[in-house]
C-alpha positions as CSV (number, residue, x, y, z in Angstrom):
1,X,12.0,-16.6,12.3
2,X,12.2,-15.4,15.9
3,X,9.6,-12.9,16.4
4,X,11.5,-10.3,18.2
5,X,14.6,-10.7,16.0
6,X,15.9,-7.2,17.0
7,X,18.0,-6.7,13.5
8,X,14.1,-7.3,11.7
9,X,12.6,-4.7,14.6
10,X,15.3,-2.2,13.5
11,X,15.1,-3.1,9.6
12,X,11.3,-2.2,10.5
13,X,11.3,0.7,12.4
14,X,14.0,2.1,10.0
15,X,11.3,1.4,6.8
16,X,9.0,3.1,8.9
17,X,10.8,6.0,8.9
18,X,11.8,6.3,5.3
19,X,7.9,5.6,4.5
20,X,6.7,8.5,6.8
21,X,8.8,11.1,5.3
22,X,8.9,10.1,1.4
23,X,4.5,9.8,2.1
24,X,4.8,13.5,3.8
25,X,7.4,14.3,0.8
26,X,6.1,13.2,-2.1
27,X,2.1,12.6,-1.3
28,X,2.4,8.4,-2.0
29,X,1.5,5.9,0.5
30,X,3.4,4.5,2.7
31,X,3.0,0.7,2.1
32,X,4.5,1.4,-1.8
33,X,7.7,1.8,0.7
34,X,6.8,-1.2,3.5
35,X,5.5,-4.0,1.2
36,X,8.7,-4.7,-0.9
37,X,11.3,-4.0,2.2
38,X,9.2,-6.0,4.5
39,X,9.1,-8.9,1.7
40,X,13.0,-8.6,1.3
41,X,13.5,-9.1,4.9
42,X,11.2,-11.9,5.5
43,X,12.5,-13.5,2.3
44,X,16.0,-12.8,4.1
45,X,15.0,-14.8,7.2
46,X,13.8,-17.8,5.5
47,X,10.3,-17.6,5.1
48,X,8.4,-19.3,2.9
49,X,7.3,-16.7,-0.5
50,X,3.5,-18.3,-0.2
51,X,3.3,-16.7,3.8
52,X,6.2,-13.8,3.1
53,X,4.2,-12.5,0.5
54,X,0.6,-12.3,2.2
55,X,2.3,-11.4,5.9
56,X,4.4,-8.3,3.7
57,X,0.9,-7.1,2.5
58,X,-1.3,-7.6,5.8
59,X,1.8,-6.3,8.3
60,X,1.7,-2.9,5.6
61,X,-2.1,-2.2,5.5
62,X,-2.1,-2.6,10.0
63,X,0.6,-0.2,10.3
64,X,-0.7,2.4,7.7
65,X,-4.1,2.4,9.7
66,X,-2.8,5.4,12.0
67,X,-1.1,7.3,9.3
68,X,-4.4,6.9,7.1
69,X,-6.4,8.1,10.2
70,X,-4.2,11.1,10.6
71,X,-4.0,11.7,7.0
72,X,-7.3,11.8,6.0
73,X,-8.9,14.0,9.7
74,X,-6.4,17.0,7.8
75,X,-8.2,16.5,4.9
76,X,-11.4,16.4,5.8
77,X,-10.8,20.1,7.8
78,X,-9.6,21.5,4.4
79,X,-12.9,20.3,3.1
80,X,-11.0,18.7,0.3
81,X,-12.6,15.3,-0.1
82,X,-15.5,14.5,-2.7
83,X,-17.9,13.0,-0.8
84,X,-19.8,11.8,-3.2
85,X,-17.5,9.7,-4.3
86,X,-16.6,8.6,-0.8
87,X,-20.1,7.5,-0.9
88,X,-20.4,5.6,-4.1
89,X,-17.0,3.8,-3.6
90,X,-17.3,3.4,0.5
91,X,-19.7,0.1,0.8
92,X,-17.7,-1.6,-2.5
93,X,-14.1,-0.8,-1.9
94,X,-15.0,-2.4,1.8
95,X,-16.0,-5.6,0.0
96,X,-13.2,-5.6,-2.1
97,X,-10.4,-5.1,1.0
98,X,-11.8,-7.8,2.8
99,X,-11.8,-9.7,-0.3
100,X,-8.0,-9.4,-0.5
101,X,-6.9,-11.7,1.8
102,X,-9.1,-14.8,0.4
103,X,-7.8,-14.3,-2.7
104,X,-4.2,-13.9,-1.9
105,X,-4.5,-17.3,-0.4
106,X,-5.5,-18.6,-3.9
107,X,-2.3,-17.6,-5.4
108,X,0.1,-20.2,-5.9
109,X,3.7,-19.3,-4.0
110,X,5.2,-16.5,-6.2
111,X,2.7,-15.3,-7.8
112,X,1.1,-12.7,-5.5
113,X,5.0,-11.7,-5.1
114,X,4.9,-11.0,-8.8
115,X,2.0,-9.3,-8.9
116,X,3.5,-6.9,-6.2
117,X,6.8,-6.4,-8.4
118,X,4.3,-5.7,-11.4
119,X,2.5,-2.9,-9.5
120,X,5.9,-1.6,-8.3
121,X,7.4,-1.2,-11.9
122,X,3.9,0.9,-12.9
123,X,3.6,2.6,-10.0
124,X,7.3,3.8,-11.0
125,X,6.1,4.3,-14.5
126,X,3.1,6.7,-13.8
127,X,5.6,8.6,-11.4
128,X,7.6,9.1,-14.5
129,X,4.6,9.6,-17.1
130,X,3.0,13.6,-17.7
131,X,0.1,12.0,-18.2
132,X,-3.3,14.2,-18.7
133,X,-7.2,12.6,-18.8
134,X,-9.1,14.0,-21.8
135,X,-11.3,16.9,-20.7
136,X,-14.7,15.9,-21.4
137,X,-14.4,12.7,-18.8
138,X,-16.7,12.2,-16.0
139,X,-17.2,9.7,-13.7
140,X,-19.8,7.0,-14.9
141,X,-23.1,5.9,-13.0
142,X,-24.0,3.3,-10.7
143,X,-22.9,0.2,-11.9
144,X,-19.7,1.1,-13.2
145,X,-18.7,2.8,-9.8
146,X,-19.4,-0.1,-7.8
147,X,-16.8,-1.9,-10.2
148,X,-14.6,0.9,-9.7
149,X,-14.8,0.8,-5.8
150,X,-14.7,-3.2,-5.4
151,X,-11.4,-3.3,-7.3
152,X,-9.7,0.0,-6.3
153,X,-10.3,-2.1,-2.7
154,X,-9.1,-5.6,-3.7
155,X,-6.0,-4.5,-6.0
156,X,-4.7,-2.0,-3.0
157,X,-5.4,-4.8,-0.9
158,X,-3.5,-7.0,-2.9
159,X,-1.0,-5.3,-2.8
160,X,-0.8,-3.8,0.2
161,X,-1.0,0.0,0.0
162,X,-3.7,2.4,1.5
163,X,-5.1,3.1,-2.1
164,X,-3.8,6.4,-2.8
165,X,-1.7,5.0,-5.5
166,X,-5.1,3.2,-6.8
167,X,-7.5,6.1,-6.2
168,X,-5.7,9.5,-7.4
169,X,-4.9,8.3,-10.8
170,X,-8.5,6.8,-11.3
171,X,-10.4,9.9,-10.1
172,X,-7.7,12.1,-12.7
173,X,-8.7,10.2,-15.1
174,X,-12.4,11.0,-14.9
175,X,-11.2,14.7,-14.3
176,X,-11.2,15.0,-10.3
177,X,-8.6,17.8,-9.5
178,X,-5.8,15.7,-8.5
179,X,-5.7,18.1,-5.2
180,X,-9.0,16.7,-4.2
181,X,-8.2,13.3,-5.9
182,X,-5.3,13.0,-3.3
183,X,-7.9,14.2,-0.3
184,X,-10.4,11.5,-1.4
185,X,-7.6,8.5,-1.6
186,X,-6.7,9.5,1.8
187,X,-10.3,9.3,3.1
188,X,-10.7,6.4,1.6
189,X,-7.4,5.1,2.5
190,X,-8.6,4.3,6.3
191,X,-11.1,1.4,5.3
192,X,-9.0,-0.2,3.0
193,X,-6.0,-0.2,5.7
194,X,-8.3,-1.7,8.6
195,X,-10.5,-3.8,6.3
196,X,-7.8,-4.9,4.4
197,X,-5.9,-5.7,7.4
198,X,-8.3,-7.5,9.0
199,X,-9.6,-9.3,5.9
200,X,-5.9,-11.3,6.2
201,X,-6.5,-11.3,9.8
202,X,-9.6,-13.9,9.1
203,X,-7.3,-15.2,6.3
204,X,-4.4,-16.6,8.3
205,X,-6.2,-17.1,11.8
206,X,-5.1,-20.9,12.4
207,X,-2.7,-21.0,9.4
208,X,0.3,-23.6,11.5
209,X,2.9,-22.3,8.8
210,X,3.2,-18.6,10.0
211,X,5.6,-17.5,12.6
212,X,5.1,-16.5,16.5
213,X,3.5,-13.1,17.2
214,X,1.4,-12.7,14.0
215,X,-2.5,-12.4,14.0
216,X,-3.3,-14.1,11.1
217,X,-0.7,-12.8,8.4
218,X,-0.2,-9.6,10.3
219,X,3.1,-9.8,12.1
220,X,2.9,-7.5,15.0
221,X,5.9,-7.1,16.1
222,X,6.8,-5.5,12.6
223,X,3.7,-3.5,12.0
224,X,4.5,-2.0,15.8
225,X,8.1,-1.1,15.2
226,X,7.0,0.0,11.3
227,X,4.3,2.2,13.3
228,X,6.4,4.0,15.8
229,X,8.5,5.8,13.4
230,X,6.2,6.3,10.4
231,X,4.3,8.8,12.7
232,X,7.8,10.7,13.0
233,X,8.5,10.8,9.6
234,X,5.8,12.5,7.7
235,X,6.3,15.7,9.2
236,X,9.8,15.7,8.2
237,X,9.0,14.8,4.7
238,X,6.3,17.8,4.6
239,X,8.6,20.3,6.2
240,X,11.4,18.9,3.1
241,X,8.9,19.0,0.8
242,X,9.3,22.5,0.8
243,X,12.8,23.2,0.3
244,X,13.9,20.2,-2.2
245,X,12.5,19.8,-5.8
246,X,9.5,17.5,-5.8
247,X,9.4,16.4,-9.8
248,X,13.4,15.2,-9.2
249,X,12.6,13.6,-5.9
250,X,9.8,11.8,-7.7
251,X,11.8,10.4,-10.1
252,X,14.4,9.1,-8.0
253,X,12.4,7.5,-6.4
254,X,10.4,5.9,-9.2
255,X,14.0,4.6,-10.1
256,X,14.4,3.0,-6.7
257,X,10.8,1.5,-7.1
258,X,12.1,-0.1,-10.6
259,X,14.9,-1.4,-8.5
260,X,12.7,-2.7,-5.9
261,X,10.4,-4.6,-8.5
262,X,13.0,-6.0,-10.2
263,X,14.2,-8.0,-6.8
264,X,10.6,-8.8,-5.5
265,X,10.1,-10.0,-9.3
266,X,13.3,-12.1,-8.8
267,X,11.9,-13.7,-5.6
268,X,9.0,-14.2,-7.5
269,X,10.2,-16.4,-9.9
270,X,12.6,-18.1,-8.0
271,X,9.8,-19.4,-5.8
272,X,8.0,-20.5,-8.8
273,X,11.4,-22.3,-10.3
274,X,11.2,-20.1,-13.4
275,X,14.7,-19.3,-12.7
C-alpha cells in the first residue's frame, strides 16, 4: 500500500468529515465512524486482516486525540464532569488503553476484526434500545471501580473508540444523569485516545509487515487527513443537531452501523477461512 495513495487520503479525509459532524450531531464518538471505514479501505488495498485490523484501531484513537481534547475543555467549563469518577477510573482505564495494543497482537488474524463487527452490531443495538437503569443503583466501591476503569480502557481500546460509547452507558447504568455521563466519557475520552494510541505505538514499533509512514500501527498519513476535517465537521453536526430530529437520525444510523458490522464481520471470517 503506497502510503500517500491520494484516493486512501481522500477516503480519509472524507470519513473524517462524516465522523465530525455525526459526533457533533448525535453525541457518539468519532472512531464508531473511523474504525470500520478505515478497516474497509485498508482491507481494499490488500493489507493483511492481522495488521488492517490493529492499524484501523491505533490510526482512529491518534486522530480522535484533538477532537477528545476539544470535546472534553467545553465540558469541563460547563462544569459537567463527575470528578470523582474521573478519579477512580483515571489511573485504571490508563492501564487498560495501554494494555490494548498487547493484546490485540494476541489475536489470531480475524478475530480482533470480529470483535470490532461485534461491538458495532451493539453499539447499533443500544442506539435502538429505551433502555432505563433501575433507580436504586449506585456506583460500587473500590475494587469494583478499578475493574470498571481497566476494562472501560482496554475494550475502547480494542476497539478503537474514545470511550464515550463504553463510558455513558456504564455510568447510566449506575444512575449518572446521562448529561453528565456524556461530560465524563468525554473527559475521559482524552487518555484513552493518546494512551491507547500510543500503547499500539509500542505495539508495532519494528513490526517489518506494516506499511511506509506508520508509527507502529498508527498510519499517519491517514490519521492526518482523518484529523483535518473531523475538526470541521462537528460544528456542522451541532449547528444540524438543532434543526433535524435526533431519535430518527439515531436510528439511521444504528442501521448503517448494522450494515457496517455485517461487512467488517464478513472480513472477519473470511480471514479466518470460516467462509
Amino acid at each position: 500500500m503506497a502510503p500517500l495513495d491520494p484516493s486512501l487520503l481522500l477516503a480519509c479525509a472524507a470519513t473524517g468529515l462524516v465522523a465530525g459532524v455525526l459526533g457533533g450531531m448525535l453525541g457518539i464518538g468519532g472512531g464508531i465512524v473511523i474504525v470500520p471505514a478505515l478497516l474497509l479501505l485498508f482491507d481494499a488495498r490488500g493489507v493483511d486482516m492481522a495488521i488492517a485490523a490493529p492499524m484501523a484501531v491505533a490510526t482512529s484513537l491518534a486522530s480522535i486525540i484533538f477532537t477528545s481534547m476539544a470535546a472534553a475543555r467545553a465540558q469541563i467549563r460547563r462544569n459537567a464532569v463527575e470528578w470523582p469518577v474521573v478519579r477512580r477510573w483515571a489511573l485504571f482505564l490508563i492501564l487498560g488503553s495501554l494494555a490494548s495494543g498487547q493484546v490485540a497482537k494476541l489475536f489470531p488474524a480475524g478475530a480482533l476484526t470480529i470483535f470490532i463487527g461485534c461491538f458495532l452490531a451493539l453499539a447499533a443495538c443500544v442506539m435502538f434500545a429505551d433502555w432505563r437503569p433501575a433507580p436504586h443503583r449506585s456506583l460500587p466501591g473500590s475494587v469494583p471501580n478499578a475493574g470498571l476503569g481497566f476494562g472501560a480502557g482496554l475494550v475502547s481500546g480494542l476497539a478503537g473508540i474514545g470511550g464515550g460509547n463504553v463510558i455513558v452507558p456504564t455510568l447510566v447504568y449506575f444512575n449518572v444523569p446521562v448529561l453528565r455521563a456524556a461530560a465524563t466519557a468525554s473527559t475521559l475520552g482524552v487518555p484513552i485516545a493518546l494512551f491507547g494510541s500510543l500503547g499500539y505505538v509500542i505495539a508495532g514499533w519494528g513490526d517489518a509487515r506494516l506499511p511506509a509512514a506508520t508509527a507502529g500501527f498508527v498510519h499517519l498519513p491517514a490519521a492526518v487527513a482523518i484529523i483535518a476535517l473531523s475538526v470541521f465537521g462537528a460544528p456542522m453536526g451541532v449547528a444540524l443537531a438543532h434543526r433535524l430530529p435526533a431519535r430518527l437520525l439515531k436510528r439511521v444510523f444504528a442501521l448503517l452501523l448494522i450494515a457496517a458490522a455485517a461487512r467488517v464481520l464478513y472480513s472477519g471470517f473470511t480471514a479466518l477461512g470460516w467462509l
